[in-house]
N, C-alpha and C positions, 0 to 999 in steps of 0.2 A: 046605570051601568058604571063599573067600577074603571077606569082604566090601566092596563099594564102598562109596565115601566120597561120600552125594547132595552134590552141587554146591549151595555157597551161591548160589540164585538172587538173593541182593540184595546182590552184593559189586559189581555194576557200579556204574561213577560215572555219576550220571546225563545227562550229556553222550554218553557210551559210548551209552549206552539209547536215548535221543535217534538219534544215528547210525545203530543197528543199525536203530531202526522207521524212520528214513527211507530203507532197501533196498527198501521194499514201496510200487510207486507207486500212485500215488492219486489220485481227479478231486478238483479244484477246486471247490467252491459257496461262495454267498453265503447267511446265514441273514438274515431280516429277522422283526423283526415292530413291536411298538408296546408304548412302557413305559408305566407306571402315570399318566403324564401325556399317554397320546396322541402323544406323540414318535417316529419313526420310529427303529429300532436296528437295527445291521447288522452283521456280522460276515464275511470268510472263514474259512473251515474246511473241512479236509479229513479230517476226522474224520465220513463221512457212508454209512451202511448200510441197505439193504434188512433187514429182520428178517423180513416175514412177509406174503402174499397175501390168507390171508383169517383176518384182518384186514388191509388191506394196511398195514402199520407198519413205520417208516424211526426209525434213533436216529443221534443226533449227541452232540458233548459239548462244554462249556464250560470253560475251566480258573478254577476259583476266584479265581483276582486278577483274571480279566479284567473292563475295566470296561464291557461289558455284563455281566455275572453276574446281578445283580438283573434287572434288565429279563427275560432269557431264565429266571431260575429262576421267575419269578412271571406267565410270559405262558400266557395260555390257547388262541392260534392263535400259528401262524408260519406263514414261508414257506420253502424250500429251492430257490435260483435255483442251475442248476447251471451252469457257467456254462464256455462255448465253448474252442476253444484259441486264438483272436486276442481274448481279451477278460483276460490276464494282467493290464491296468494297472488296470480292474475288480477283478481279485484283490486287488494291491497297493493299491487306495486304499479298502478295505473292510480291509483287513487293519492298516492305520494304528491306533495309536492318537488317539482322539481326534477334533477336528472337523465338521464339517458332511460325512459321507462321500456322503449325499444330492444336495448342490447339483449344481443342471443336472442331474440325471438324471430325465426324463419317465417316473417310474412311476407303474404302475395302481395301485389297491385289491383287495387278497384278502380270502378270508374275515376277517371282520372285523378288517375293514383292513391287515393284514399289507401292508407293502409289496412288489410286484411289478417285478419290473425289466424296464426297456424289451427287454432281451434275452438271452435265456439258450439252452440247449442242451432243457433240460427245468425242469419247476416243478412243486411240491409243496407244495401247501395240506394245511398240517395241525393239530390239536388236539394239545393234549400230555393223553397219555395216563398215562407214569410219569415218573418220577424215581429216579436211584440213584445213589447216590454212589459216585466211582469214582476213587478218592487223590485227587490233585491236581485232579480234575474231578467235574461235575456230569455224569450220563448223561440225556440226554432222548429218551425213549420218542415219539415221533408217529403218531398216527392217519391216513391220507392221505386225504383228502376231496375233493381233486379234485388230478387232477394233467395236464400235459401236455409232450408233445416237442413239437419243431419239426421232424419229420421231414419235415413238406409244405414245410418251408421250406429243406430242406437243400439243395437243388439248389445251390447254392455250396461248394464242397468244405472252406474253412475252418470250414462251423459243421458238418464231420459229426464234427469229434473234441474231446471234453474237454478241459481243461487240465488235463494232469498235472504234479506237482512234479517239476523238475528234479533227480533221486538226484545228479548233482553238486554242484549247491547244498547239499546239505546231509548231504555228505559220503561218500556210497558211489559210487566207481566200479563201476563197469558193466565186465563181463571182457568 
């Protein structure tokens, strides 16, 4: 019997890697919640999963240089704004680095205080439950404590689909 040779799984350049995970598309959210001064912090990420019903538990993850990292590794509620397919410039001005990503936007209060965005697809009040570190990233574990769609409000056929990432943009064509 002949033997195979396993394939070095860590011979891709991570650009490569990059690539390949952006073949598998994905909705859009906004995470929020409140740093260690009460400050509102906000982030897109499309790094955002159901894990479990009961308990109902949603994990997202942070990349370590990002500058929220602190804020989100040390917050004890968030929010998960998932957010529409006409609400992309939402995406992009949360995904900035930097600034005032808040100004002019009329949001509520979550559970404690977590900021709530005037509009989204569906929202996810949640506690952080765990933490695990996951290479280049923080994984955070969420408990859901309350959550809601806007399906009473979909009768507008723009907010019935999520924003998914463009596989073009970031580099896989579609056959």
């Amino acid at each position: 019997m002949t033997e195979v040779e396993e394939p070095n799984m860590t011979s891709n350049e991570p650009e490569e890697t990059r690539m390949a995970f952006g073949c598998f598309p994905t909705g859009v959210a906004v995470a929020t919640t409140l740093d260690s001064q009460g400050r509102r912090v906000g982030m897109t990420i499309s790094s955002f999963n159901s894990v479990s019903l009961d308990p109902p538990l949603v994990l997202s993850s942070i990349a370590n240089d990002s500058l929220s990292y602190e804020a989100c590794a040390t917050a004890y509620h968030f929010a998960v704004n998932v957010l529409a397919e006409h609400q992309q410039g939402l995406s992009d001005r949360f995904a900035a680095r930097g600034g005032d990503k808040f100004a002019g936007l009329d949001c509520t209060k979550g559970l404690k205080g977590s900021p709530i965005l005037p509009e989204f697809a569906a929202c996810f009040e949640c506690s952080t439950e765990h933490h695990y570190p996951g290479g280049d990233h923080l994984i955070i574990v969420g408990r859901v404590h309350r959550c809601q769609d806007r399906e009473q409000e979909r009768e507008r056929e723009h907010e019935a689909h999520p924003v998914v990432l463009d596989l073009d943009l970031v580099g896989c064509r579609r056959q």
